[in-house]
C-alpha positions, -999 to +999 in steps of 0.1 A: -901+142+906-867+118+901-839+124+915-826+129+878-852+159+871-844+178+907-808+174+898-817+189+856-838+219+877-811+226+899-784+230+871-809+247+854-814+275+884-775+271+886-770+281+846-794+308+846-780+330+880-743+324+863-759+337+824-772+370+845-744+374+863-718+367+835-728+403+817-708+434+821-676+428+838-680+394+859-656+380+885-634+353+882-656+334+902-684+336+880-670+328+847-658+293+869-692+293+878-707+289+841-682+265+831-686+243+853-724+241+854-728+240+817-697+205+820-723+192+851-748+197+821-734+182+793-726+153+818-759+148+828-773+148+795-750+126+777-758+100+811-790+103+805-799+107+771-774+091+749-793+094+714-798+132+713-822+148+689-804+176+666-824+205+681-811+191+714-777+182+703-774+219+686-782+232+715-754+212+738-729+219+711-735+260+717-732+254+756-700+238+749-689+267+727-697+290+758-679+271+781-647+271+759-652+307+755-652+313+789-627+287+799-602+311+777-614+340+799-608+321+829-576+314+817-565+349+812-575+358+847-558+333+860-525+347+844-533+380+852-531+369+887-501+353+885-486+383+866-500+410+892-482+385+921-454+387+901-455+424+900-455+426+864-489+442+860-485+478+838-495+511+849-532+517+845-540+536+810-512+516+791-529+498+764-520+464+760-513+441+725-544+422+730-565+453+739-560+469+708-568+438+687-599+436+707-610+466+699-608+466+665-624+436+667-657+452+683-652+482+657-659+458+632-693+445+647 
C-alpha cells in the first residue's frame, strides 16, 4: 500500500467517526473536525486525481456543500462564545430571531 492510499484510508476513518459523531447535537469540536477532514480530502484528491470523473466530481462537490454547511455552524458557535464571554447570552427559554425561522423551516419538511 502507497503512502497515498494509507493517507485516503486514514481520512476516510477520519470522515466516517466525524459523520457519526456530527448527528444530534455535536460539539464544537466536531463540526471543526468534519470540515477540516472533508478540505484534507478535497486536497488530496484534486493532488492526485486532477481529471475527475462526474460521479466522482458530484460526489466532491456534496462534500464541499457539507463542509460549508458546517463551516456556517462553526461560525455561529464561535459567536456564541464570544457573545456568552461578553455576557450577552439571554435567559434560557427566550426564543431567539433565528430559532423561530428555523423552525418553521423544519415545519415545512
Amino acid at each position: 500500500m502507497t503512502l497515498l492510499e494509507k493517507r485516503m484510508r486514514g481520512l476516510n476513518k477520519d470522515l466516517s467517526g466525524a459523520i457519526s459523531k456530527v448527528t444530534g447535537k455535536p460539539a464544537p469540536k466536531i463540526v471543526h473536525r468534519l470540515r477540516t477532514t472533508i478540505r484534507r480530502i478535497e486536497s488530496l484528491v484534486s493532488y492526485s486525481h486532477p481529471d475527475l470523473k462526474k460521479k466522482l466530481e458530484r460526489s466532491l462537490e456534496k462534500m464541499a456543500d457539507l463542509r460549508k454547511r458546517a463551516g456556517k455552524v462553526r461560525d455561529l458557535d464561535v459567536q456564541m462564545g464570544l457573545l456568552k464571554c461578553w455576557g450577552m447570552v439571554l435567559p434560557p427559554g427566550t426564543v431567539r430571531p433565528w430559532q423561530r425561522s428555523w423552525k418553521r423551516k423544519e415545519s415545512d419538511r
